[in-house]
N, C-alpha and C positions, 0 to 999 in steps of 0.2 A: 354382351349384346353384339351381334353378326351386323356386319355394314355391309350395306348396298350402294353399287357404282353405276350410275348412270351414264354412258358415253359415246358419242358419235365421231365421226371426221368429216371434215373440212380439210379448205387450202387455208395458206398460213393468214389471208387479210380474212376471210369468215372466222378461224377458230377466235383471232382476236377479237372481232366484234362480237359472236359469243359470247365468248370468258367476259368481258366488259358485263354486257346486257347481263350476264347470271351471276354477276359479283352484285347489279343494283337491286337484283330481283331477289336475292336470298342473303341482302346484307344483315338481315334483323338477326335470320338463324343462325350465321355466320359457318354455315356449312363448310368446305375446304372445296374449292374448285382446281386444277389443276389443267397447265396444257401440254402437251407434250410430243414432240416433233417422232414421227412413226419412221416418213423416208420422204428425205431432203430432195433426192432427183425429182422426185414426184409430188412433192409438194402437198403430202399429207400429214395431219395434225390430227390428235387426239382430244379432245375436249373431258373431260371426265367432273361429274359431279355426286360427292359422296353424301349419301344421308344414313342414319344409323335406325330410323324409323320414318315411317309414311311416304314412302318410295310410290307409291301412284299418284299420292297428292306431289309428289316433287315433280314425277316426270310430267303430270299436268301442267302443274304448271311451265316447267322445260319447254314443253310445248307450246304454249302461248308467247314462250318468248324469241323463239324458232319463228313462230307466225307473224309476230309483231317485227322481224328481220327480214322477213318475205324471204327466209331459206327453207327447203322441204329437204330436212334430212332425219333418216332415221335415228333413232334412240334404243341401245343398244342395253342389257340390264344384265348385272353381274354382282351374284352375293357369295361377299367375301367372307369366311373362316374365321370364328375368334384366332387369332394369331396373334402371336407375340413377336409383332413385329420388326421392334428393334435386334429381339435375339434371332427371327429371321435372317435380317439383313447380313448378321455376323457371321452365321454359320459356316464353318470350314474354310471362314477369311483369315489369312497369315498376315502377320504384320506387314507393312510394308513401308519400304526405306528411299529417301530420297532428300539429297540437299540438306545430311544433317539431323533430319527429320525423323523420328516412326511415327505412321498414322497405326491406330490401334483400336482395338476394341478393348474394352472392362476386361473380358479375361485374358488381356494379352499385355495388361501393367507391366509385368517383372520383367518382359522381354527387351525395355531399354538398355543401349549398352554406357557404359561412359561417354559424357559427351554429348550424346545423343537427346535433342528435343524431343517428348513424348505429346501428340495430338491425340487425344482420346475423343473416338466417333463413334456415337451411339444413334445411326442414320438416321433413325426412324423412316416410314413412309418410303423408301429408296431412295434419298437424294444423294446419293453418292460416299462413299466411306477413302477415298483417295485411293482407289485400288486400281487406277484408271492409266496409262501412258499420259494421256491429259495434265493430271493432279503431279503426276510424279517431274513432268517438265517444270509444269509451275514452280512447283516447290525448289526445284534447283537454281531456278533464276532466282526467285524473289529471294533466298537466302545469300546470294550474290549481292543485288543490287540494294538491297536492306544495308546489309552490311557495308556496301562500298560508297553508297550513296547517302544514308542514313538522310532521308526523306523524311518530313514533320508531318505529312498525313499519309492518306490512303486509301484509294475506293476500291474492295471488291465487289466487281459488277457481275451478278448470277450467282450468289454467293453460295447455293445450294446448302450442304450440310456444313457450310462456314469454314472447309479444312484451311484453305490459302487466308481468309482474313484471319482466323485462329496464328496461324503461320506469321504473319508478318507482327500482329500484335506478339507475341511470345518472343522474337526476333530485336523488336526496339516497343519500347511503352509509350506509341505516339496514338490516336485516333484515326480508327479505322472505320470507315462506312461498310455496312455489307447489306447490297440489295436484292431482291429477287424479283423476280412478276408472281412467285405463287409466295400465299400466306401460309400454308400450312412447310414451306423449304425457311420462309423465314422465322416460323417457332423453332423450326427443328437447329436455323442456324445461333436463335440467341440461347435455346437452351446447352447446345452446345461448346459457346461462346462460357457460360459458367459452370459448365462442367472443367474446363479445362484453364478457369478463373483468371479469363482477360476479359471479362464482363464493364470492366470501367473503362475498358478501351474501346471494344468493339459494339457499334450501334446497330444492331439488324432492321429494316426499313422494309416496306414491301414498298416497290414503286418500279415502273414501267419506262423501258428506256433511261432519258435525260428530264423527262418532262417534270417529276416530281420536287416539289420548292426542297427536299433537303439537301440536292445538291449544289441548289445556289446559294445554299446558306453553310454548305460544310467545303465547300469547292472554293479556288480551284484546285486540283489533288498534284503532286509530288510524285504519287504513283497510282497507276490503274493495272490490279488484273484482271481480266475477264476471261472467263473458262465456260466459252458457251459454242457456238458452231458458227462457221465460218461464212452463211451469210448474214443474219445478223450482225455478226463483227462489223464486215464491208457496210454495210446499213450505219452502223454507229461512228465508223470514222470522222465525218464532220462533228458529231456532239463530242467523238471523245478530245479531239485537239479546241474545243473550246472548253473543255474542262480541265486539260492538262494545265498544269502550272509550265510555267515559264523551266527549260532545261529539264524538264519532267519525263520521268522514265512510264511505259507501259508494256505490259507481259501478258499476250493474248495465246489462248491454246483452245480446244475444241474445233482444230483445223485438219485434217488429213492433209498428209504428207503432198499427195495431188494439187490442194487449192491452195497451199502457201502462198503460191508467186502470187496469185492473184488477191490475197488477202495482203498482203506485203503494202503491192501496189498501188491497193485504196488508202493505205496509210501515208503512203512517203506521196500521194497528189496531197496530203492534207498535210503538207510539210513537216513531218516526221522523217527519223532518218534509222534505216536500220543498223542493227549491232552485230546482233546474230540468232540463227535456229536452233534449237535443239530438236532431233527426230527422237521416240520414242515410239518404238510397238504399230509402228504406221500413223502416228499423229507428228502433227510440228507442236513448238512453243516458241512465238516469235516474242522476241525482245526489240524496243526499238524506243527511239527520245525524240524529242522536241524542241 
């Protein structure tokens, strides 16, 4: 059956009050909403809502809830391909190595070498498969700091396709949080999560920011990485040092080499103190403690 994408843009406080408002309005169906940042200078966001059938009953409704937010934006409609999406995702992807690590697809098993940690990513939907400058700094620190530090918990914040909480769980057998803001990145991170059978470790969450009770109930964390973009990060800095544990390490990357300094800086006014960068590919991955 062919799926249909319903989606507009907004700035980044609309598409969230959106995605909110069409997460109550189509919680029964449980449809997949999704938001997704287009271009940060300009401060536009993608809204996306998928149905597999009755795609004028959905954008009507879409619609009422647009109106009931007093925003007049258009709704944009796009019908997608039976695809096989996950063997999309893989397509003419090479393993990749980083921190110890290969992130992998299903047919790229035998390409471990001795030694070497295998992550096996079957993305689904695009959430990322680690092929990224991003994913590859992550993984170099947290294999560091894992190891050097051997931390008793853990929150991946943005968890996407789970590579980094996959990663640290495989790394030490402690409990790992992994959250997202979209539900359908957090199936894709717990089914992930047992595919590559750290499922007793790692608990996939959908939850928004700090606000959500699991992190007052799994917190406060030993380590946080987040692999998301560089204002948000700055946004999260007060919630993340009241979530840190005490001496607690954090590995932030989805920052361009550009906004470091100023991602650095929102950390160390929240009394954090930095370690060190790694650049990759035009991205930073800041390390820094508490």
């Amino acid at each position: 059956m062919s799926q249909t994408r319903l989606h507009l843009t907004a700035g980044r406080e609309d598409a969230t009050r959106i995605f909110d408002a069409l997460e109550t309005e189509f919680e029964e169906e449980g449809f997949p909403i999704a938001v997704l940042e287009v271009d940060e200078e300009r401060d536009i966001h993608e809204v996306s809502l998928y149905v597999e059938d009755e795609a004028d009953d959905a954008e009507r409704r879409m619609r009422g809830v647009l109106t009931a937010l007093s925003l007049a934006k258009p709704i944009e409609r796009e019908t997608l391909p039976e695809i096989d999406w996950v063997a999309k995702s893989l397509e003419g992807l090479k393993p990749v190595r980083a921190g110890g690590f290969i992130v992998h697809g299903a047919h790229d098993r035998d390409e471990a070498r001795d030694g070497e940690i295998g992550i096996e990513i079957e993305a689904g939907l695009a959430f990322g498969t680690g092929h990224h400058g991003t994913t590859a700094g992550c993984l170099e620190l947290l294999a560091e700091v894992v190891r050097e530090e051997k931390p008793r918990n853990a929150l991946d914040l943005g968890t996407g396709s789970a590579v980094l909480a996959i990663a640290v769980a495989k790394l030490a057998p402690i409990p790992v949080l992994a959250t997202d803001i979209d539900p359908v990145a957090t199936e894709v991170a717990a089914g992930n999560a047992r595919l590559n059978g750290v499922s007793d470790h790692v608990e996939a969450e959908t939850a928004t920011g700090f606000d959500h009770p699991v992190f007052a109930a799994r917190g406060p964390f030993e380590l946080i990485v987040a692999n998301i973009l560089a204002g948000p990060l700055m946004e999260l800095a007060p919630s993340m040092a009241r979530h840190i544990a005490p001496n607690g390490s954090i590995i932030l990357s989805g920052i361009l080499d550009r906004q470091a300094d100023a991602v650095q800086a929102a950390y160390i006014a929240q009394g954090f103190r930095h370690v060190r960068t790694l650049h990759k590919e035009g991205w930073a991955t800041l390390y820094l403690k508490h």
